[in-house]
LODOVEX-697201 format. One record per residue (C-alpha): x negated, y negated, z negated. Coordinates in steps of 0.05 Angstrom, whole numbers, plus 32768, in hexadecimal, padded with zeros to 4 digits. Example, Ala and Ser with C-alpha at 12.3 -4.5 7.8 and 13.67 -1.06 7.14 Angstrom:
BEGIN
> X, Y, Z
> 7F0A, 805A, 7F64;
> 7EEF, 8015, 7F71;
//
This chain:
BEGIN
> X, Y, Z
> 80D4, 806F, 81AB;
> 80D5, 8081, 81F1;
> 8104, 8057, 8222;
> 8135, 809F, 8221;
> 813D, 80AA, 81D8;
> 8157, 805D, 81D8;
> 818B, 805F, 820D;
> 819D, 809D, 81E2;
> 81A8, 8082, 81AF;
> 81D5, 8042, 81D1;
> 81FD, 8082, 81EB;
> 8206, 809D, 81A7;
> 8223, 8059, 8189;
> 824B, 8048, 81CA;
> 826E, 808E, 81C5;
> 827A, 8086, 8179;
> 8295, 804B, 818C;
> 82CB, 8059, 81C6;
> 82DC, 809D, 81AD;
> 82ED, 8081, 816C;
> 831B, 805E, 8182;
> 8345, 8096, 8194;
> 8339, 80D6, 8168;
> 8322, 80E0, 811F;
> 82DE, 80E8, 8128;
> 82C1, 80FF, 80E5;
> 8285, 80EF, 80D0;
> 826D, 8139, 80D6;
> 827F, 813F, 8120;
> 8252, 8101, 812A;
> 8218, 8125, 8119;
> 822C, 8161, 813E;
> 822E, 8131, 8173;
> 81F5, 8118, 816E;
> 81CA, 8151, 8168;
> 81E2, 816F, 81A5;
> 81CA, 8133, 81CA;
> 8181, 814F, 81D7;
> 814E, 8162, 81A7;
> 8122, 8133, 81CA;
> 814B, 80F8, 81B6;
> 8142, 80FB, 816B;
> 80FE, 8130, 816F;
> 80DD, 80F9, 8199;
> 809B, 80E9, 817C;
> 809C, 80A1, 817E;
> 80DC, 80A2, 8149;
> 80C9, 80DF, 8116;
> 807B, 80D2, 8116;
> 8088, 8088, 8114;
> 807E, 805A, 80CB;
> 806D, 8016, 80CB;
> 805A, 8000, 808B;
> 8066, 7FB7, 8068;
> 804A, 7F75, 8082;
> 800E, 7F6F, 8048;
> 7FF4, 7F1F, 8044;
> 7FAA, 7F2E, 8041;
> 7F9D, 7EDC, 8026;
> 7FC7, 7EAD, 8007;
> 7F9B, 7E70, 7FFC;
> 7FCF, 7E3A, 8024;
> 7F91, 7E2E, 804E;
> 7F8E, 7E39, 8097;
> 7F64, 7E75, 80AA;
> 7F5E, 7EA7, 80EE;
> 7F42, 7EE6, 810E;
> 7F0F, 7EEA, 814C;
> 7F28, 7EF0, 8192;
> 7F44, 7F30, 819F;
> 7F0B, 7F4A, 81C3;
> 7EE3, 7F51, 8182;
> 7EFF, 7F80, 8151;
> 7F11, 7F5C, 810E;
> 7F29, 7F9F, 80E8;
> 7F03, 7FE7, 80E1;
> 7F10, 8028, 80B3;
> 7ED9, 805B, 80A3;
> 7EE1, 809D, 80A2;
> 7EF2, 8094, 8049;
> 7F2C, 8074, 804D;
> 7F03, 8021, 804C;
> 7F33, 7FF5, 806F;
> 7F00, 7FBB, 8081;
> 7F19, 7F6C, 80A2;
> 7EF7, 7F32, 80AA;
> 7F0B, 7EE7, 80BD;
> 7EFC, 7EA8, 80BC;
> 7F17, 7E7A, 8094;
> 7F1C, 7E29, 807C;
> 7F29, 7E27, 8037;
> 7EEC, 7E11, 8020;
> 7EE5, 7DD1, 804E;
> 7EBD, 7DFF, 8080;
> 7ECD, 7E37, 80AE;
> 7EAA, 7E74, 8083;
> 7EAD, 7EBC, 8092;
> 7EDA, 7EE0, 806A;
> 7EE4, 7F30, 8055;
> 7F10, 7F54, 8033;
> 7F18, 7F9F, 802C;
> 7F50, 7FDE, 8009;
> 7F2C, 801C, 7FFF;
> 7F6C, 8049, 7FFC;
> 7F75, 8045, 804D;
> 7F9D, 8000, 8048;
> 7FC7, 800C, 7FFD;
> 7FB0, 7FE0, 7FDD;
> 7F83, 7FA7, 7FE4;
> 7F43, 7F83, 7FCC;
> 7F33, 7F35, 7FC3;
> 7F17, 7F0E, 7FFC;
> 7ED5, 7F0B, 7FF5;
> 7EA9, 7EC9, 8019;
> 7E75, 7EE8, 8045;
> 7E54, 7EAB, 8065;
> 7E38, 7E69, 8040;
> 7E1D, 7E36, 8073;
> 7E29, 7DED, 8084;
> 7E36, 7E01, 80CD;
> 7E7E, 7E24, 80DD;
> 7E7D, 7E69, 80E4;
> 7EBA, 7E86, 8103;
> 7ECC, 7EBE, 8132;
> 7EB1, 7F00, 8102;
> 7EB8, 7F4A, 8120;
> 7EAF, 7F85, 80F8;
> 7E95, 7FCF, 80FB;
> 7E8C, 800C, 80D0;
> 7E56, 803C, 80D6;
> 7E42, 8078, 80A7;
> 7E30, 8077, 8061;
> 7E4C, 803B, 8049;
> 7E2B, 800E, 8083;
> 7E63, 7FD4, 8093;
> 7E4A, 7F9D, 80C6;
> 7E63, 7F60, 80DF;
> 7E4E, 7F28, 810D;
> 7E68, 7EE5, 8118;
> 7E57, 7EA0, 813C;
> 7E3B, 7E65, 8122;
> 7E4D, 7E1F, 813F;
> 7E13, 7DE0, 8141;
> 7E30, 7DAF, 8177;
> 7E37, 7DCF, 81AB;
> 7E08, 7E06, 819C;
> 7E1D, 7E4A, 8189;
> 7DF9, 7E82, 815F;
> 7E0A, 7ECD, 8159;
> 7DF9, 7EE0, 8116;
> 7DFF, 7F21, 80EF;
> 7E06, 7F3E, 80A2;
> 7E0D, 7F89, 808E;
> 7E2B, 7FAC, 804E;
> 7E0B, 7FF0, 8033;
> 7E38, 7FFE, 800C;
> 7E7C, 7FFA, 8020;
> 7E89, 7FB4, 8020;
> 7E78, 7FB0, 7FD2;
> 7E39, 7F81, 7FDB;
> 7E20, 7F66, 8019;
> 7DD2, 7F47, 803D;
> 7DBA, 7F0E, 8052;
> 7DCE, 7EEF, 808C;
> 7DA5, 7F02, 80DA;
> 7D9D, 7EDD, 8114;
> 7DA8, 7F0C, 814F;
> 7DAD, 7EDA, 8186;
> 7D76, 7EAE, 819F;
> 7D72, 7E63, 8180;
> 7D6F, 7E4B, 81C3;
> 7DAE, 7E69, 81DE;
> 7DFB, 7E56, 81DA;
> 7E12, 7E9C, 81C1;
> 7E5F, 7EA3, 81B6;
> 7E95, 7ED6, 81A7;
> 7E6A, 7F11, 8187;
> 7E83, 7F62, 818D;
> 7E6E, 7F95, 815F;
> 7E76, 7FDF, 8162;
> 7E4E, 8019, 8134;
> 7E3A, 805B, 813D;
> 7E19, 8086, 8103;
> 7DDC, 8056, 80F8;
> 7DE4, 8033, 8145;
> 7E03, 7FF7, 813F;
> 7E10, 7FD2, 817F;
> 7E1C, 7F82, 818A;
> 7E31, 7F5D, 81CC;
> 7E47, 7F19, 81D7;
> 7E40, 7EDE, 820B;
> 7E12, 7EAD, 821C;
> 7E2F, 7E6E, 8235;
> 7DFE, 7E4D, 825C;
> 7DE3, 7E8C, 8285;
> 7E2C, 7EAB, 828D;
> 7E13, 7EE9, 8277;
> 7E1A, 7F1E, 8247;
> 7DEE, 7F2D, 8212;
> 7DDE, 7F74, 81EF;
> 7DBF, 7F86, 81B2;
> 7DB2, 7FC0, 8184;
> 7D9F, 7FDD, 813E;
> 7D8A, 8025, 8135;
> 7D7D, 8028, 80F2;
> 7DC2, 8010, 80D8;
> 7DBA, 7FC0, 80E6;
> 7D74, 7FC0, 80B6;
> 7D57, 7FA3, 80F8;
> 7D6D, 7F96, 813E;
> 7D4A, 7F98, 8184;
> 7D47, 7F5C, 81A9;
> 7D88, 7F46, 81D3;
> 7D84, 7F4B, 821B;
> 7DB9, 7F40, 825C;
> 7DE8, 7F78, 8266;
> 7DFE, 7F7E, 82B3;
> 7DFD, 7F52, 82F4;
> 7E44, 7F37, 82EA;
> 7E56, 7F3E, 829F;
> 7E78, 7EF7, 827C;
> 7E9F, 7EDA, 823C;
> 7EC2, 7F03, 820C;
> 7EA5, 7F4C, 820B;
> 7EC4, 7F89, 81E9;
> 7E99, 7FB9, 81D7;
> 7EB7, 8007, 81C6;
> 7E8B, 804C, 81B2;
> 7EA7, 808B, 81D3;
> 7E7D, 80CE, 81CF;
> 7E38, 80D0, 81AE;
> 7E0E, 80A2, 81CA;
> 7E4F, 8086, 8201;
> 7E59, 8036, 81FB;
> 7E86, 8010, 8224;
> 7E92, 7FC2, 8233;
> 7EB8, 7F9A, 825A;
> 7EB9, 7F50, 8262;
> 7EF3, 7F19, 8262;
> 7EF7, 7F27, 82B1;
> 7EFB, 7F76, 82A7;
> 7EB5, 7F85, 82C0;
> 7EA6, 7FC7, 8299;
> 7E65, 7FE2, 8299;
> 7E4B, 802D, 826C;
> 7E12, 804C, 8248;
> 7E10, 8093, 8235;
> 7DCA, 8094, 821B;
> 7DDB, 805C, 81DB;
> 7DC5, 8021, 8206;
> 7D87, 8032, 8223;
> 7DA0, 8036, 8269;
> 7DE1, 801C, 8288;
> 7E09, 802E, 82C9;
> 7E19, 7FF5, 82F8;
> 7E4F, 7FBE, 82F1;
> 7E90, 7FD7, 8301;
> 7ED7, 7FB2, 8316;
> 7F07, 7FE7, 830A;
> 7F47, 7FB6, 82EF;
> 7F75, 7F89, 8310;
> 7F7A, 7F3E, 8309;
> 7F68, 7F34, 82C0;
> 7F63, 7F02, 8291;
> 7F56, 7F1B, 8251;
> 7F3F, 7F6A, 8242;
> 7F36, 7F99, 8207;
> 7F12, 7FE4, 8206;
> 7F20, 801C, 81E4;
> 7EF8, 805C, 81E4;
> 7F06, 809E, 81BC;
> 7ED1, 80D5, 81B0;
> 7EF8, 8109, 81DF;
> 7EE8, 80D8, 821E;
> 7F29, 80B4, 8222;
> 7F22, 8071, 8230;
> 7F60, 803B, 8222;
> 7F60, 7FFA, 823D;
> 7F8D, 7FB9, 8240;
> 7F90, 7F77, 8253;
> 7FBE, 7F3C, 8267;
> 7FC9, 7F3C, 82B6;
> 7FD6, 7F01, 82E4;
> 7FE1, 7F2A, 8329;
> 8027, 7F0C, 8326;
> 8018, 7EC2, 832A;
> 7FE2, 7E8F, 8305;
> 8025, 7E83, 82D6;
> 803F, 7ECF, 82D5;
> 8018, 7EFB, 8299;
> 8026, 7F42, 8290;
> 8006, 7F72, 8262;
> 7FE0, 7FB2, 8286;
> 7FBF, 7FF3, 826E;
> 7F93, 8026, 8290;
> 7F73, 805B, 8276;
> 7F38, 8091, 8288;
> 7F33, 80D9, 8274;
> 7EE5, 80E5, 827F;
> 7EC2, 80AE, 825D;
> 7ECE, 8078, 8291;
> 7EB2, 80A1, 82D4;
> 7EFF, 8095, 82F0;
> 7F3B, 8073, 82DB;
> 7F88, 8079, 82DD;
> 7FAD, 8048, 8306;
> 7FCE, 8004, 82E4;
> 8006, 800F, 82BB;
> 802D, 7FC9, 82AB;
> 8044, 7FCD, 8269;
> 806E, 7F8D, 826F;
> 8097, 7F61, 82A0;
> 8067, 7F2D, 82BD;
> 8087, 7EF7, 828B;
> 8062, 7EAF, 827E;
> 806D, 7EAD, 823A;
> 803B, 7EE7, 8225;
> 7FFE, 7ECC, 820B;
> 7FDF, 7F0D, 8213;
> 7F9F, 7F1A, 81E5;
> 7FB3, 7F67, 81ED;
> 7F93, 7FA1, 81BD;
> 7F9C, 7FE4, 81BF;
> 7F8C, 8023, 8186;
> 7F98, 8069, 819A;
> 7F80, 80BA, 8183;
> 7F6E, 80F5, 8197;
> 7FC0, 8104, 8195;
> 7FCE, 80DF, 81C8;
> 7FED, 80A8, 81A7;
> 7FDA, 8068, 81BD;
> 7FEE, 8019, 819F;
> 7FEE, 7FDA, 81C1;
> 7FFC, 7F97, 81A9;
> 7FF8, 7F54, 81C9;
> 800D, 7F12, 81B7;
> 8052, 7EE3, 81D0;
> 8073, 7EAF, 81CD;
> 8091, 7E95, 8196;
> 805F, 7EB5, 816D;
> 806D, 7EFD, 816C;
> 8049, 7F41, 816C;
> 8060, 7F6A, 8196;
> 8050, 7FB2, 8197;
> 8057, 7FEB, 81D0;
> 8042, 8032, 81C3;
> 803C, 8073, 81EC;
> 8033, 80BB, 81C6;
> 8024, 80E3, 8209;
> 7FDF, 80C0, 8218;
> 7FFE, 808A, 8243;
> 8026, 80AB, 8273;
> 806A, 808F, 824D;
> 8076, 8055, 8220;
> 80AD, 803F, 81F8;
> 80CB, 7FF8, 81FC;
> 80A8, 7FB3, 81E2;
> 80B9, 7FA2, 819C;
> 80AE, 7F63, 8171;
> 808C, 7F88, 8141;
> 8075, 7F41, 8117;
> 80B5, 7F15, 8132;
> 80A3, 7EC3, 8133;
> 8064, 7EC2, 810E;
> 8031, 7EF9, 8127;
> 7FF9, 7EDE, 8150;
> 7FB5, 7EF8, 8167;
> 7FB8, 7F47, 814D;
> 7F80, 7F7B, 8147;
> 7F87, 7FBB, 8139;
> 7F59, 7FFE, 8135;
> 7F67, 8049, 8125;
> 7F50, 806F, 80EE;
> 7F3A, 80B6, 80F4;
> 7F82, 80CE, 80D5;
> 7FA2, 80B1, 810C;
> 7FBF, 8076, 80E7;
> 7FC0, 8030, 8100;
> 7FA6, 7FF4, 80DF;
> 7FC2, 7FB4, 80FC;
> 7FA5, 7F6E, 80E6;
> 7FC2, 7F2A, 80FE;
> 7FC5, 7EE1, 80F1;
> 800A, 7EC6, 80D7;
> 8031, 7E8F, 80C3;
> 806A, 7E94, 809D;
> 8054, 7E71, 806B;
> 804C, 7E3D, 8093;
> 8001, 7E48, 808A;
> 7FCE, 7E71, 80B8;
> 7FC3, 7EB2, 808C;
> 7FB8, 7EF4, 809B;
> 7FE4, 7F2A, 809A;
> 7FD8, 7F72, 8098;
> 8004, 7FB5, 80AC;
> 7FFB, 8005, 80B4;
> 8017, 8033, 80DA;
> 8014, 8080, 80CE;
> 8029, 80BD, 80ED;
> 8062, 80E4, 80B6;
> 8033, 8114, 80B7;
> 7FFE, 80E9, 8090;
> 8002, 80D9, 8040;
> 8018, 809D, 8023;
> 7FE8, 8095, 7FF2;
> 7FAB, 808C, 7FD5;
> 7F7B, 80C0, 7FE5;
> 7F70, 80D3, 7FA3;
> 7FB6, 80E7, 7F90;
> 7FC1, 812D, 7FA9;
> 7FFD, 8135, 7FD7;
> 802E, 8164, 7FD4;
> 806B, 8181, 800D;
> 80B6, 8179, 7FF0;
> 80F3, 818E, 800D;
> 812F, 8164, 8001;
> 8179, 8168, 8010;
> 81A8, 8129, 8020;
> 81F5, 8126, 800D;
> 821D, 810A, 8035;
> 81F4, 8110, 806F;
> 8218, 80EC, 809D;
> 822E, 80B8, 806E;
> 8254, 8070, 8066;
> 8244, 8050, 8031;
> 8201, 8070, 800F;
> 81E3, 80B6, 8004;
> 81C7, 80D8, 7FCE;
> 8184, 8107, 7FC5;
> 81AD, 813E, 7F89;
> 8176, 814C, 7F5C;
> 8149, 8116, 7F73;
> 816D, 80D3, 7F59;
> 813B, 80B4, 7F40;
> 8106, 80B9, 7F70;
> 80F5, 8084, 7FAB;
> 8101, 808B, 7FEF;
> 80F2, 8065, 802C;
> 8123, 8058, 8066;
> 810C, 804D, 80AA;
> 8136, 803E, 80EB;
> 812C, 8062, 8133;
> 80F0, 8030, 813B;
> 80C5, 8044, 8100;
> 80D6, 8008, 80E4;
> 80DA, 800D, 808E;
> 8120, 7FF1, 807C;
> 8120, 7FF9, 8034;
> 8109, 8020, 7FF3;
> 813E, 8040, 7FD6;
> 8147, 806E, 7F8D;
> 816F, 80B6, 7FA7;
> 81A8, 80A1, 7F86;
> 81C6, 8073, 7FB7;
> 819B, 806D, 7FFB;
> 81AF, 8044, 803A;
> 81E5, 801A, 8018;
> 81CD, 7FD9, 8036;
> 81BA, 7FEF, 807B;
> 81E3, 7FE9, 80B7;
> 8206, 802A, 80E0;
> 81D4, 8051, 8102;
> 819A, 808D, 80F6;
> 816D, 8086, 80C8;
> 8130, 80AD, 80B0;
> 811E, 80B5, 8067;
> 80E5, 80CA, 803C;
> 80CA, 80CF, 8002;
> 8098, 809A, 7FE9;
> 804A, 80B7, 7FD3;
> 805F, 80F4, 7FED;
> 8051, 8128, 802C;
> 8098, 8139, 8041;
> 80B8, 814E, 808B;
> 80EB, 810E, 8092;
> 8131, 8112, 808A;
> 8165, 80FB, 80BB;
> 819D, 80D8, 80A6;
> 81D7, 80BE, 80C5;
> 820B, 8073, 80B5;
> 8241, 8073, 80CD;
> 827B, 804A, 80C6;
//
């Protein structure tokens, strides 16, 4: 919701509020009232294309478990609705790589499936899809204080899955491992310890086998993130925000670049109609003074935009930002703070505007990923703890003008009518009682399930949208008042 359509709405309740006082304001002049506000204060994007779906636990094994640095991506969708994540968890005495996957675009979900079976711990997994059922993911192995990028690939959509492959040298301390896949091109980066360096490495026949790894850049160090653009376009940057491009699928590269400020922790984005999205946690206030930044490019990383802050330089981010965005223009960042929440910022004009910083996991989100899928939905992943465990946790968004169900139930367009509409206690759907409905607030934010005989009793004075469960329908508008 942009920062307009909220101090709206604080106008709408203050004037309720005062004028109330002082004339019989009926419910129906309310809405007249608000209406005539501006179209652009209930129209806005951000509030009638907005849906956050449930928090889904993902594990429940009461055994401590987490996701890779959010530099690696730990979730990715393929173009069939395969909702992939990976992790790595203890509950077998030793950090294994775990998967798990819903194959109805994040419905409904599979068992967790062990993926590694070593002595050694193997933590930090990242995750990418390419065509025809390929899935790969690569992780690090710990000996001491030697590290080991290894890698594993599924043919078949996560249902079985190979042996394990080295990718780094034995000799090396390889850590923090990037994936991303293109088609049959599957790309890995990660960092060497002792030589400071990046490393690159590639497949071209679908991870079956890999070239040998070699230094990427002059200047390139810890924590790569690695994102595909246009055919054949790769991008990385590093930890420090060095950022360095291939348009040819890796065989040539142009020079390190330095186009960021002050950063301490970085993440990439790349869509296929040369947009470019990146983030990353910003000291340029003070060694104790983080702020979260975005910048973005329109022509595949030739030039970029100038910093945007996206928060108040504020010491009790802990940064670790992502972003997911589409060819809409609508763009999703999340980043972690203190105590323990996800918070969540989003634009829908391709950056120029963005709507205010919300706790979107209050208290026990930390260390979120997220990727888009090519409906425009967002898949967000991230470790929680209200169980008092470390499990992970798993929520979608999706535009209203996606379907809320599995792909292989055919959707269909409804038109409904709500009485009373404004109401004060509940309203009703006449003719469609016992049906379910969903209620969401001016954030996107579900609020309930409710049958269309009595909707909105439990929720507090405000507007609401509603809509129908499993079903394609425009959403309603409703409004409590007191």
């Amino acid at each position: 919701m942009t920062v307009r359509g909220f101090v709206g709405l604080q106008l709408i309740a203050k004037s309720y509020k005062r004028f109330s006082r002082f004339s019989r304001l009926t419910p129906h002049s309310l809405l007249l009232a608000v209406l005539s506000l501006s179209p652009q204060l209930l129209g806005t994007p951000a509030v009638v294309n907005a849906q956050w779906g449930p928090d889904v636990p993902l594990t429940n094994s009461a055994s401590n478990r987490n996701l890779s640095v959010s530099t690696a991506r730990c979730v990715a969708i393929d173009t069939n609705g395969f909702v992939h994540v990976v992790w790595f968890d203890h509950r077998d005495g030793n950090d294994e790589i775990y998967y798990t996957r819903s194959t109805d675009w994040g419905v409904t979900w599979g068992p967790n499936v062990r993926l590694t079976y070593d002595s050694l711990p193997s933590q930090y997994p990242t995750i990418a899809v390419g065509e025809s059922g390929l899935v790969h993911v690569a992780w690090e192995q710990t000996k001491g204080d030697s590290y080991r990028v290894y890698y594993k690939r599924s043919t078949d959509s996560g249902n079985t899955w190979g042996s394990d492959s080295l990718l780094s040298d034995i000799m090396t301390r390889s850590a923090d491992p990037a994936l991303a896949a293109e088609g049959n091109h599957v790309y890995a980066v990660w960092f060497e310890i002792y030589v400071r360096r990046v490393y690159f490495c590639r497949s071209l026949d679908g991870g079956y086998t890999w070239e040998a790894p070699y230094i990427l850049g002059n200047a390139l160090w810890m924590f790569p993130s690695i994102a595909l653009g246009r055919t054949g376009n790769i991008h990385i940057i590093d930890y420090r925000f060095r950022y360095i491009r291939s348009s040819d699928f890796g065989n040539t590269w142009s020079r390190d670049t330095f186009p960021f400020g002050p950063v301490v922790h970085g993440y990439i984005e790349a869509l296929t109609n040369s947009h470019l999205y990146v983030v990353w946690t910003d000291q340029r206030g003070g060694p104790w003074l983080t702020a979260i930044y975005f910048k973005k490019s329109s022509d595949g990383g030739i030039n970029w935009a100038p910093d945007q802050g996206l928060t108040q330089s504020d010491s009790i981010i802990k940064g670790e930002p992502v972003v997911a965005g589409d060819t809409s223009g609508r763009i999703h960042v999340f980043y972690s703070m203190e105590p323990d929440d996800v918070m969540y910022v989003c634009s829908t004009d391709g950056g120029t505007t963005w709507g205010p910083n919300v706790a979107l996991v209050p208290g026990t989100g930390l260390h979120p990923h997220a990727s888009a899928d090519c409906r425009g939905q967002i898949h967000l992943v991230w470790v929680d703890t209200r169980s008092g465990n470390q499990e992970i946790y798993y929520k979608r968004w999706q535009p209203f003008s996606g379907v809320e169900v599995s792909p292989s139930h055919e959707s269909r367009v409804t038109s409904y009518k709500v009485f009373p509409n404004p109401f004060t206690s509940f309203t009703t759907l006449p003719g469609h009682e016992t049906e379910r409905f969903a209620l969401y607030d001016i954030s996107g934010k579900r609020v309930g399930t409710y049958r269309g005989e009595k909707v909105g009793s439990d929720v507090p004075p405000g507007v609401y949208f509603l809509r129908p469960t499993g079903q394609y329908s425009k959403p309603l508008r409703v409004v409590k008042v007191r």
